[in-house]
C-alpha positions, 0 to 999 in steps of 0.5 A: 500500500502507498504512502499517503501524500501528507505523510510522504510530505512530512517524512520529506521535511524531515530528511530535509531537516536533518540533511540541511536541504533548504530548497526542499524546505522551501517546497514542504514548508509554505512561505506564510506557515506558522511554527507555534512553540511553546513553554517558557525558554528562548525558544518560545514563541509563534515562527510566522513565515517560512524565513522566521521558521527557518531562522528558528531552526537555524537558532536552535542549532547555533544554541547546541553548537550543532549538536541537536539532532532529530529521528523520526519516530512515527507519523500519523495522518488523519486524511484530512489535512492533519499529520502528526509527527513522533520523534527523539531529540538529542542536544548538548547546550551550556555542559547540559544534555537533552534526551526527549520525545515530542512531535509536531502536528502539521496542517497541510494545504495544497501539499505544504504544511500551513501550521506546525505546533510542536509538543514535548513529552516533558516540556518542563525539560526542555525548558530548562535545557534552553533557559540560561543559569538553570 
C-alpha cells in the first residue's frame, strides 16, 4: 500500500531537516506557515513565515553548537489535512544534555504544511535545557 501524500510530505521535511536541504524546505514548508512553540525558554514563541521558521531552526542549532539532532519516530495522518509527527531529540547546550520525545502536528494545504505546533513529552525539560543559569 502507498504512502499517503501528507505523510510522504512530512517524512520529506524531515530528511530535509536533518540533511540541511533548504530548497526542499522551501517546497514542504509554505512561505506564510506558522511554527507555534511553546513553554517558557528562548525558544518560545509563534515562527510566522517560512524565513522566521527557518531562522528558528537555524537558532536552535547555533544554541547546541550543532549538536541537536532529530529521528523520526512515527507519523500519523488523519486524511484530512492533519499529520502528526513522533520523534527523539538529542542536544548538548551550556555542559547540559537533552534526551526527549515530542512531535509536531502539521496542517497541510495544497501539499505544504500551513501550521506546525510542536509538543514535548516533558516540556518542563526542555525548558530548562534552553533557559540560561538553570
Amino acid at each position: 500500500m502507498a504512502e499517503h501524500p501528507h505523510v510522504a510530505l512530512v517524512r520529506r521535511g524531515y530528511k530535509a531537516f536533518a540533511d540541511g536541504d533548504m530548497k526542499t524546505m522551501a517546497q514542504v514548508i509554505a512561505h506564510d506557515a506558522v511554527h507555534h512553540v511553546g513553554g517558557h525558554n528562548m525558544m518560545t514563541g509563534d515562527y510566522k513565515g517560512f524565513e522566521a521558521i527557518m531562522d528558528f531552526y537555524g537558532r536552535t542549532l547555533e544554541e547546541t553548537d550543532g549538536t541537536f539532532k532529530i529521528e523520526l519516530d512515527s507519523l500519523a495522518v488523519d486524511g484530512h489535512g492533519h499529520v502528526m509527527a513522533r520523534h527523539h531529540v538529542t542536544a548538548k547546550r551550556h555542559g547540559r544534555e537533552y534526551d526527549g520525545h515530542g512531535g509536531l502536528f502539521f496542517e497541510i494545504m495544497n501539499n505544504q504544511a500551513i501550521d506546525i505546533v510542536q509538543v514535548e513529552d516533558d516540556l518542563d525539560a526542555v525548558d530548562q535545557f534552553f533557559t540560561d543559569g538553570a
